[in-house]
C-alpha positions, 0 to 999 in steps of 0.5 A, a space after each residue: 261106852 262111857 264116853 259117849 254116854 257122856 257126850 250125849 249127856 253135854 249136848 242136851 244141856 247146852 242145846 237148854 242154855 242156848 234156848 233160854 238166850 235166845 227165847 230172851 233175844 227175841 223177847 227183847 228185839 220184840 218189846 223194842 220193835 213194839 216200844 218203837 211202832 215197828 212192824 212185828 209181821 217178821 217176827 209172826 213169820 218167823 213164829 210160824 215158820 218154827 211152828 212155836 205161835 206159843 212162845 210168841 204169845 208168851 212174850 207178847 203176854 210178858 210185855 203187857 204185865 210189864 206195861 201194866 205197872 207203868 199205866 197205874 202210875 200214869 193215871 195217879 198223877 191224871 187224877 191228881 190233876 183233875 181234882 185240882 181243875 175242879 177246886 179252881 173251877 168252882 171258885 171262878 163261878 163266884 167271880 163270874 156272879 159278881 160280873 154279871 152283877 156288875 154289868 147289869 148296874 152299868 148297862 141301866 146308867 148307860 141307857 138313861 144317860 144315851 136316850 137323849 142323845 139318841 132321839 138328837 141324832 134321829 133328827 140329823 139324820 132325818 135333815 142329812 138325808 133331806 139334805 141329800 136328796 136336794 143335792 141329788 136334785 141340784 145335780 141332776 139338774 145340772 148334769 141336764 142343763 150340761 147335757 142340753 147344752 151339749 145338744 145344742 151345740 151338736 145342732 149347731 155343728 151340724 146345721 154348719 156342716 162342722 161334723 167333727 165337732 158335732 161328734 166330739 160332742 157326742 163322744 162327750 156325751 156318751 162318756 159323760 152323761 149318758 150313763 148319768 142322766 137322772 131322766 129315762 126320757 132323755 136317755 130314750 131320745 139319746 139313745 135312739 138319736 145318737 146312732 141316726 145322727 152317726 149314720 146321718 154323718 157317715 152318709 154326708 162324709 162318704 159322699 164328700 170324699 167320694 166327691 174328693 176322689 173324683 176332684 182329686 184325679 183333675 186336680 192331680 193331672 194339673 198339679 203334675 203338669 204344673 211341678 213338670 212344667 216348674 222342672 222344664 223350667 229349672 232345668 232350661 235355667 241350668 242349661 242357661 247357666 251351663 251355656 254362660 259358664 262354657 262361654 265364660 270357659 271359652 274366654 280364657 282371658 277372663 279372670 276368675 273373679 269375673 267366672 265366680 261373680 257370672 255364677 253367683 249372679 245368676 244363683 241369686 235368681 236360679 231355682 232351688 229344689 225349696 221353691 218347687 215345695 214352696 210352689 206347688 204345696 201351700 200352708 195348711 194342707 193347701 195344694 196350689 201352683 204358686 199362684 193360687 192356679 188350683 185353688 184346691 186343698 185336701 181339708 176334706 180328706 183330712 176331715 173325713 178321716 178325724 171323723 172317722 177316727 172319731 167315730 172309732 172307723 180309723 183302721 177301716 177308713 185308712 184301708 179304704 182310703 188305700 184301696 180306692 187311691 190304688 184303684 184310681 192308680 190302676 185306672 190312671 195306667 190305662 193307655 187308649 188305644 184310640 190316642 196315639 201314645 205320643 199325644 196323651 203320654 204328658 197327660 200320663 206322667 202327669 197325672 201319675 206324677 201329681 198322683 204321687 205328690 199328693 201321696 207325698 204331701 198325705 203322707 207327711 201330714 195326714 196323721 197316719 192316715 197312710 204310712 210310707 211302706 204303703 205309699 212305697 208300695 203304689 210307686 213301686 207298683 206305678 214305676 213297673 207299670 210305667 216301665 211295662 208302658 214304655 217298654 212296649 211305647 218304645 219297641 213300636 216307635 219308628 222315629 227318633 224324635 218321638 222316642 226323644 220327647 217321651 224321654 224328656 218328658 220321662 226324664 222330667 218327671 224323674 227330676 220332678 218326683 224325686 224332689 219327693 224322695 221317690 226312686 227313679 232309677 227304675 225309669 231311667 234305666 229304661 231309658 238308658 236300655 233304649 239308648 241304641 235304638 234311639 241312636 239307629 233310629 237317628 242315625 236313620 233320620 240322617 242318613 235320609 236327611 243327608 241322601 236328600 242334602 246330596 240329591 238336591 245339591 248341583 254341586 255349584 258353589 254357593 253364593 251368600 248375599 248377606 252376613 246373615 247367610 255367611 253366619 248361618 251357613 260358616 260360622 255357625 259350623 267354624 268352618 271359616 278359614 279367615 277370621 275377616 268377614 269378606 265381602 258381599 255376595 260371597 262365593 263360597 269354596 263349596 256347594 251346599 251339601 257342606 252346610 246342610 251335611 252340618 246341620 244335620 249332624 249338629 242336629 244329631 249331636 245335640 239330640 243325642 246329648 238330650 236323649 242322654 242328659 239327665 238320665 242319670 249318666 254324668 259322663 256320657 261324651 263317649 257315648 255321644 262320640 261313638 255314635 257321632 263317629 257312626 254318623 261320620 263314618 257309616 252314614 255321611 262317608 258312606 252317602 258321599 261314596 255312594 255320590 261320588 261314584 254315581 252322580 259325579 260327570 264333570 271336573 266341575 263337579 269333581 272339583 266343588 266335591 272335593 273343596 267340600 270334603 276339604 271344608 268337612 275335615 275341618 267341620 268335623 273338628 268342630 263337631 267333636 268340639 261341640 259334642 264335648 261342649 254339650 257333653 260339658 267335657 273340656 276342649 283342652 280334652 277333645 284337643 288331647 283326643 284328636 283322631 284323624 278324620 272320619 270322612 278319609 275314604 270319601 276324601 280320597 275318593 273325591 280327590 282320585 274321581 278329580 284326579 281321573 277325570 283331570 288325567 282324562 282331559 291330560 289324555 286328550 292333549 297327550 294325544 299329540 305327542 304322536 305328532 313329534 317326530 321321533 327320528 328328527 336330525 336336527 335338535 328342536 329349538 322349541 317345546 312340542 305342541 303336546 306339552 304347550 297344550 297340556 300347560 295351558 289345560 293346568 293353567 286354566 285349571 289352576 285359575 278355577 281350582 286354586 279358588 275352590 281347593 285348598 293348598 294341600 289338596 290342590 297340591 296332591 292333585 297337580 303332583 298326581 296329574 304331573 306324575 300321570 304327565 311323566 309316566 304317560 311319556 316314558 309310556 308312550 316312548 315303550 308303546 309300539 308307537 315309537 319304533 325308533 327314535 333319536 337323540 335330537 327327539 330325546 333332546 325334545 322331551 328334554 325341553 318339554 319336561 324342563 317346561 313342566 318342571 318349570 310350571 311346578 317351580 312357578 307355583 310356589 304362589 299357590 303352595 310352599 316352596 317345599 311343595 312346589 319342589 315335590 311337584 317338580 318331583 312328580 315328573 322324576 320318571 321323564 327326568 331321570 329317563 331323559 338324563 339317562 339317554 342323554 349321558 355319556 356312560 348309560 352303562 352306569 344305570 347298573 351301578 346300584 349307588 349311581 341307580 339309587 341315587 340319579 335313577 331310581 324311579 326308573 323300571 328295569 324293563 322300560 329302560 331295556 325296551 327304550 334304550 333298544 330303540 334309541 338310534 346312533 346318531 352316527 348311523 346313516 343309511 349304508 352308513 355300515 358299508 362306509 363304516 368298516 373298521 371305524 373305532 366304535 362311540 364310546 357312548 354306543 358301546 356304553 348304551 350296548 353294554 347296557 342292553 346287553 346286560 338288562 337283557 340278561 336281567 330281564 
């Protein structure tokens, strides 16, 4: 009990000292808050949430007593101070009395001393501003005289025409005096003239450009046709230069001084890009052809445009300027449909090429007045439009020498405006993509040029009365085979279908090399030479086919063809020749190149139509073989009638032919009638004709063929010896047949070595069939009777055997 009484008794006086701890804590936590201008909400919150408002009170009270003491100190030392400002302020306002004094005694001495003065300066003043106003008067009278001065001189501008100037002084006037002008009449009539004479200068400029406009389209076609015409002329100069140089090449034997010096001679007088500036563009802004010709100057473009610039209309004048020369462009593209193409299409390029040279010539001196992306884009659109143009000209021209002039004329004023700096290749690959229609309208023209040659030839040989002729129709074509002129009248070793073939493919070669000249292509000699090889093979052999097979009837005729396709073989050689001098290819080049000749089909056409017809004739005389008698019993001591017949036709025919045909042809052709000779005797000895015959006939055609190998050995005037010898050989049927039948042992025509070697032209099946109907020349009739028992011919058993066994192979 005593205990907890006790420890009841403790806890109240601790629950005290704690109190009165914290009631201290707070009260210095609150006087710190309010020292330091803190927020006291938290510590309202705090009272009011314990329900104690009075302790807070309390403290608050407390912390005013304690601030009560420190406020009476403050104000101590405050009054103390104040009542030292007032001691200083009373003695101050004795000083200030003393001033005042003292400048009011200066103020009276200044005042008598500066009325003097004063009255003197009211005087200069009075005279300055006099003085002033005569100035203002001097100047103004001056600013009038000057201003007069510069009205007349704009009267004087205008009364000559000289525009420019007269708005210069305008200008000047609007700048400079204008706004200074002392008199307001004078301003009025400048301000009411001013725009009148403006609108007076645009009025009189607009009329003289337009009058410009329409001079410079007449003016711009014959400036074109001038500067084409002056590039026709360089480029028949370079082709000048181009033929001396060729002739130069040619000449192998000269030296190189002398090839150096030929073009350095003819540079001196040769034509430069520079000239073409120098004669179509004058000083100044003058546009004439060298001579003065035109007489014409672009002074009033330019001076419309300084007028207009001066004007402040710069950017409008320029666009319409642009417009109006675009306009003229289009028109300038419209193509009549009432004039054929061909006939107005130099007037065309013409006037689009002077066009573009005045642009050319605004464009580099005009101040501005066009610039390159503008002028860039009127050629641009100018060069499609030409292209269109001659896209639809060249789908509807059906003749090549058309499509050719349009080309060079084209071509020319590519030459022409790119001196200016202007691209052509547009154009030209127009050109170029008409290449092959061009090509088959050509080889179109030949081919009826050269079917009317062939139907006008009569197949004669050509007689030349004169050197001019023989120049014109041989050596113009080097088609001679002797560098010695012969005699006149000269009968040619050919009709005239070789000439007048040569000319139209002389005339094809250099059409295409123009068509292809100057189009941009340096190396174009394969081109030329691939459709040069068209011309040859497809047109000109093809035509000489169609003739042979048609129009040809006699040997005559047969002959004169081929000595013309001897003739052409080495004309085609000078064709090739001439495609590569044009093409400026050397000849060493073509020389390297050489393929073989073009016409092969219609040459052996000619030679095998000759050929049959010849064996024709032979046939006819071969006809009296029929009259030899196979069965004769005595050898014969001369040659058959056939065979004399048949050397008197060759002979005669060799007296006409070796005039007209070359040694080669000549040879093949005798070597084909000599072979058809052989082949027709051993023929008719197979025929049913010959049922039997005997060795004394066998020893007959032995002298007959001995007679033609005889006619072929004597030709060796006429050909080589060599060749004479392949002729002999052209009769190696008969031969080996004759030497068959007349040997000793037949039998060896089985043996393969002796076969290759003395037999084998000879066929298995005429040897059997002639070797059956050669008779015994033991044989009698009954002979077999009286024969019984006798030893049998060694040559009879061999020739047996020999059918035996050829039997027994067929």
């Amino acid at each position: 009990m005593n205990s907890s009484s006790k420890s009841r008794r403790k806890i109240p006086n601790t629950s005290t000292e704690n109190g009165d701890s914290g009631d201290k804590l707070d009260q210095l936590l609150l006087s710190s808050a309010i020292t330091n201008g803190e927020d006291l909400s938290p510590f309202i919150r705090k009272t009011f949430a314990t329900g104690k408002p009075e302790t807070l009170l309390h403290h608050l009270r407390h912390f005013c007593r304690s601030k009560e003491s420190e406020i009476e100190e403050v104000c101590k030392i405050h009054y103390q101070d104040f009542i030292m400002a007032v001691d200083d302020l009373r003695s101050l306002l004795s000083g200030v009395e003393l001033l005042k004094s003292s400048i009011s005694n200066s103020n009276q001495q200044l005042q008598s001393v500066a009325v003097p003065l004063l009255t003197s300066l009211d005087s200069f003043i009075e005279s300055r501003n006099k003085c002033q106003n005569i100035s203002l008067a001097i100047d103004s009278l001056r600013i009038c005289v000057s201003l007069m001065e510069l009205c007349k001189r704009v009267n004087f501008h205008l009364s000559n025409n000289n525009f420019y100037m007269a708005l210069k002084c305008i200008d000047s006037i609007e700048r400079d005096y204008i706004s200074k002008t002392p008199s307001s009449t004078l301003r009025r009539m400048l301000e009411k003239n001013i725009p009148a004479i403006r609108a007076y200068v645009e009025r009189r400029i607009a009329k003289e450009f337009g009058d410009w406009l329409v001079e410079i389209r007449t003016v711009s076609r014959n400036l074109g046709q001038v500067a084409i015409g002056q590039a026709s002329a360089g480029r028949q100069r370079e082709e000048e230069l181009r033929i001396r140089q060729r002739q130069a090449e040619e000449q192998s034997r000269l030296s190189v001084r002398d090839t150096v010096y030929a073009l350095e001679e003819e540079d001196d007088d040769g034509y430069s890009v520079g000239d073409v500036g120098n004669d179509v563009y004058g000083n100044g802004g003058s546009v004439n052809n060298g001579n003065g010709g035109l007489g014409f100057d672009l002074t009033p473009l330019y001076r419309s445009y300084h007028i207009h610039q001066t004007l402040g209309l710069e950017d409008g004048f320029k666009k319409y300027y642009f417009e109006n020369r675009k306009l003229q462009l289009t028109s300038d593209f419209q193509v009549s449909s009432m004039t054929p193409f061909l006939e107005s299409h130099q007037t065309f390029f013409a006037q689009i090429a002077g066009f573009f040279i005045v642009e050319d010539r605004v464009l580099r001196t005009g101040g501005g007045l066009i610039n390159k992306m503008e002028v860039e884009n009127l050629w641009d659109t100018a060069v499609s439009k030409m292209c269109s143009v001659l896209e639809d000209q060249f789908s509807r021209m059906r003749t090549a020498n058309h499509l050719l002039l349009i080309k060079d004329y084209v071509s020319l004023l590519g030459v022409t405006l790119r001196r200016y700096g202007y691209s052509v290749d547009a154009l030209l690959d127009v050109l170029n993509k008409h290449r092959d229609k061009y090509h088959e309208l050509l080889l179109s023209d030949c081919r009826k040029q050269i079917a009317e040659a062939l139907a006008a030839d009569k197949f004669e040989q050509m007689w030349m009365n004169k050197e001019y002729e023989y120049s014109m129709n041989v050596l113009s074509f080097q088609i001679q085979t002797s560098d010695i002129v012969p005699a006149f009248p000269y009968i040619a070793p050919f009709s005239s279908t070789v000439p007048d073939c040569c000319r139209i493919v002389r005339s094809f070669i250099e059409d295409s090399v123009s068509f292809m000249s100057h189009g941009g292509q340096l190396d174009f000699y394969d081109v030329v030479k691939k459709y040069l090889d068209r011309l040859l093979t497809e047109v000109l052999d093809d035509a000489l086919l169609k003739l042979i097979g048609t129009s040809i009837s006699g040997v005559n005729q047969a002959m004169v063809v081929a000595a013309n396709m001897a003739v052409l073989e080495r004309a085609c050689d000078f064709f090739f020749r001439h495609a590569a001098k044009l093409s400026g290819i050397p000849l060493r080049m073509v020389e390297r190149s050489r393929r073989k000749f073009p016409l092969t089909k219609a040459r052996d056409a000619a030679e095998e139509m000759l050929c049959s017809l010849l064996k024709k004739k032979v046939d006819g005389f071969m006809t009296l073989i029929e009259n030899v008698n196979w069965m004769t019993d005595e050898p014969p001591q001369t040659e058959n009638e056939y065979v004399n017949e048949v050397i008197i036709f060759l002979e005669t025919l060799l007296s006409t032919a070796q005039q007209i045909l070359p040694g080669e042809v000549l040879k093949r052709v005798l070597q084909d009638v000599l072979a058809h000779i052989s082949e027709t005797i051993v023929n008719f000895l197979v025929s049913e004709s010959v049922k039997r015959f005997s060795l004394n006939a066998v020893m007959g055609i032995d002298v007959d063929v001995k007679l033609l190998e005889s006619f072929a050995e004597n030709q060796a005037s006429l050909v080589s010896e060599e060749e004479a010898v392949q002729l002999k050989k052209a009769l190696v049927e008969a031969r080996q047949l004759v030497n068959l039948l007349l040997s000793n042992n037949p039998e060896n025509f089985l043996n393969p070595v002796i076969r290759e070697r003395s037999y084998n032209a000879l066929d298995y099946r005429k040897v059997g069939i002639i070797s059956e109907k050669l008779k015994d020349p033991t044989e009698r009739l009954f002979g077999t009777f009286g024969s019984r028992g006798a030893k049998q011919n060694p040559k009879k058993k061999s020739l047996d055997s020999l059918i035996k066994r050829l039997k027994d192979v067929n």
